[in-house]
N, C-alpha and C positions, 0 to 999 in steps of 0.2 A: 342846175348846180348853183347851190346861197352862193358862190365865191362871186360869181358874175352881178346878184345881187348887189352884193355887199361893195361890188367894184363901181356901180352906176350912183348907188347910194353918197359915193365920197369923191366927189369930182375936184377939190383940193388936192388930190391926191393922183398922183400918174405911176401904173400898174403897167408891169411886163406878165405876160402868162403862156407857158411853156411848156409842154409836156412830151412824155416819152415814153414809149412803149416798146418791152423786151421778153423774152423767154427764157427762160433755165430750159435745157432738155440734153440728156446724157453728156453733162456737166460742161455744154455750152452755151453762154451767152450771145442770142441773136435779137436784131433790130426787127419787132415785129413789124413795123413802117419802113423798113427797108429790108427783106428779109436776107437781100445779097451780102448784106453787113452779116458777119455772123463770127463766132471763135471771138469777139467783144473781150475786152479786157477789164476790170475793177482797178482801178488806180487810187490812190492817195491822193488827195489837195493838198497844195502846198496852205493851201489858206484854210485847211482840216478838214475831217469827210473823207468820204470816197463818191468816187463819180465811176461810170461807165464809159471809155472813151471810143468817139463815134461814132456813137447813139444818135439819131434822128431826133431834134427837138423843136418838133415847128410851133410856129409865136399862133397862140389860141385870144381871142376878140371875144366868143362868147361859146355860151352853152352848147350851141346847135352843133357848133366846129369843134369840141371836146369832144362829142357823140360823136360824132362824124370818122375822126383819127382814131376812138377807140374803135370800133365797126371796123374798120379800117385792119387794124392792125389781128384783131379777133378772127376775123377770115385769111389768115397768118399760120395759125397756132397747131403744133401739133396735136391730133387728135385719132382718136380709135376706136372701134365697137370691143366692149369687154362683157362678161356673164352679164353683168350689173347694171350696167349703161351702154344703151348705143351709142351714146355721143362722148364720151369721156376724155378726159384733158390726159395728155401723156407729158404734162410739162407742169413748170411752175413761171407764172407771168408776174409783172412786176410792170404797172401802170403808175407815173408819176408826174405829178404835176409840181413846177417852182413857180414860184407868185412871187414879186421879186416888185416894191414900192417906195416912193418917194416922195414927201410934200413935194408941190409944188410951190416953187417961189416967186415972185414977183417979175423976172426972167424968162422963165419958162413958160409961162401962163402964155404968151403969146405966137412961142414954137411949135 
């Protein structure tokens, strides 16, 4: 994933990376990383947007641990044999990642 590139490349800069993984299926929203989580709600920010509240968002370091959560949440998902596909998605997934950054300042450099 460039993101992790791109995060090594600018060391000024101090990055949070977060990600979350969910499913649509017979018009519920469930935490694929937590699948006990499920019936999920879409809510409004007061600070705009909408968020899912919840939802599983473990802190991601690099590539390997992105792979790793989506794998993760993938052997989750509902699924079924149909004519077409043995393997076929009976849902809609919604994988997301926040990247969420900051210079760093004269202060911080040493926390």
């Amino acid at each position: 994933l460039a993101i992790f590139d791109h995060i090594k490349k600018n060391p000024r800069t101090d990055f949070l990376v977060r990600c979350s993984y969910m499913e649509i299926y017979n018009e519920c929203i469930t935490d694929l990383l937590n699948p006990k989580r499920s019936n999920l709600k879409v809510l409004s920010s007061p600070k705009g947007g909408v968020y899912v509240a919840g939802v599983t968002e473990p802190l991601i370091a690099n590539a390997a641990q992105a792979m790793a959560v989506l794998a993760r949440g993938v052997g989750n998902r509902h699924v079924g044999e149909t004519k077409m596909n043995e393997y076929s998605s009976r849902s809609h997934s919604i994988f997301r990642m926040v990247i969420e950054s900051r210079e760093r300042t004269e202060d911080s450099e040493g926390a």
